[in-house]
N, C-alpha and C positions, 0 to 999 in steps of 0.2 A: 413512455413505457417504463416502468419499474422491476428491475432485476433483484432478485432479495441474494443473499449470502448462505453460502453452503457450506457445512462442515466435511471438509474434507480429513483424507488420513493425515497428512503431513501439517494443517492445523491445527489438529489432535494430538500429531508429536508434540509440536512446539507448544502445545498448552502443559502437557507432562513435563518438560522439559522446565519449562519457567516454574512450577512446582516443585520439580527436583532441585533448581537452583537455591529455592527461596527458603525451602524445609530446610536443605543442607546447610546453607547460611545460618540459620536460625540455630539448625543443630550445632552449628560448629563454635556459633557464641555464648553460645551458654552452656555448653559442656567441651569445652574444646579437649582438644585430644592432647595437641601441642600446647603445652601450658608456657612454652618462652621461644623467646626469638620472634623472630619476620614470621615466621609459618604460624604462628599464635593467634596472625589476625589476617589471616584466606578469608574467613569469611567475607570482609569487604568487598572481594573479588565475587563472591557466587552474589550476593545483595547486586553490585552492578552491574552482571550478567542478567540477573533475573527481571531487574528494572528495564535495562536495555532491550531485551527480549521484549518483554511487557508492552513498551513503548512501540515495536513495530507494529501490533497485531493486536491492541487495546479495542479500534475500530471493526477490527471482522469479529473478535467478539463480541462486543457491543449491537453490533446490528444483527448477530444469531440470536444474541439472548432477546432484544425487543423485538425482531422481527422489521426493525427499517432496513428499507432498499439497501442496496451495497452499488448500485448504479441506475442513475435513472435519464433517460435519454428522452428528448422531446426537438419542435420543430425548432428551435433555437439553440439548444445547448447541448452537453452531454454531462453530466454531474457523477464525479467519481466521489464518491463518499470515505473509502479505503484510505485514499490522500487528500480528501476535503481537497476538488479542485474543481472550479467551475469550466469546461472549457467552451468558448461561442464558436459558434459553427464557420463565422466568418473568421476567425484568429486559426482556423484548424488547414495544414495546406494539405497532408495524406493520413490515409489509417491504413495502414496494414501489419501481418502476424508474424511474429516473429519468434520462432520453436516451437509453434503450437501451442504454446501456452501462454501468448502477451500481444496484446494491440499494442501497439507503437501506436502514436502521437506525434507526428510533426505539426509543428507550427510556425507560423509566418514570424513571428515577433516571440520569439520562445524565452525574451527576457524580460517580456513582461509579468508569465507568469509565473517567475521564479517569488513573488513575492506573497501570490494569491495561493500557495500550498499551505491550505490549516493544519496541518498533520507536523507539529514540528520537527520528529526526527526527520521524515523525510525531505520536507525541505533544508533542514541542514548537508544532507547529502547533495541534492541536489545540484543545492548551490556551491558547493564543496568540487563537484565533480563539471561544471559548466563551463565551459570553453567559449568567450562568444565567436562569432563567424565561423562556427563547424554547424556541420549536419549531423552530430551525433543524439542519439535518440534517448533523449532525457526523462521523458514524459510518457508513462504507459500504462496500460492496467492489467493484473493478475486475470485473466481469464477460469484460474481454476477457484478463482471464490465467488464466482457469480453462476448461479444455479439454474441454467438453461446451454443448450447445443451450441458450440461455440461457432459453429459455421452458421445458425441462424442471426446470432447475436451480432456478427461482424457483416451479413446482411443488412440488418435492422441499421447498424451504426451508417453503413455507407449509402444508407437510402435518405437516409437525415440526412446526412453531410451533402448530398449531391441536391437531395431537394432546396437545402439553403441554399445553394451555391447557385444556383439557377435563378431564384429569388431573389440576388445582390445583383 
């Protein structure tokens, strides 16, 4: 099954936001206001904000504007597209919600897939934030950019998981 990606509000701020960053940077280099000193070059500051921004959320706009999936689940895997992450149904040990707005991902071997994250800001985090030998929950997906009921979706996710698991 294929999940497509939704524009939500808080996508839409941070799309404004990366705009405000990159205008004001733009504006502030070519006409600065502060002609001397450190404050002369902020702009570098709003440019690496803007990029930075840009980098988390490149993907959910990429798959509004073409219309590819933003998650697609089948009898073997689950494919988060948001953090390019393949995950196998047999590497997968629970799924459940955590704030109402996020699958958590446990995994049996969660150091494997520190390395299979396409998405590079976030695997720099990732692995930034990785502890081995904890149960801390590293691995999850946004529920509010994928455009269906999220109580269906966490359905669908635990009928795969459990069909595999039966299957091994």
């Amino acid at each position: 099954m294929e999940f497509k990606a939704k524009l939500s509000g808080f996508l839409f701020f941070q799309i404004l936001l990366i705009i405000a960053f990159l205008s004001d940077a733009t504006l502030d280099h070519f006409a600065p206001v502060f002609k001397t000193g450190f404050v002369h070059y902020n702009y570098i500051i709003y440019y690496l904000l803007g990029i930075t921004w840009l980098l988390r959320i490149y993907r959910q706009i990429y798959s509004l504007t073409t219309g590819k999936p933003i998650l697609t689940i089948n009898e073997s895997y689950l494919y988060d597209f948001n953090n390019d992450i393949k995950y196998d149904w047999n590497g997968v040990d629970s799924v459940y919600i955590m704030k109402k707005s996020f699958f958590v991902i446990n995994l049996k071997q969660p150091s494997e897939y520190l390395d299979k994250i396409g998405n590079s800001f976030r695997r720099f985090i990732v692995k930034l934030w990785y502890k081995p030998n904890t149960k801390k929950a590293l691995f999850f997906i946004d529920m509010d950019i994928v455009e269906t009921d999220k109580n269906d979706l966490f359905e669908i996710i635990n009928n795969y998981r459990t069909k595999a698991s039966q299957i091994e």
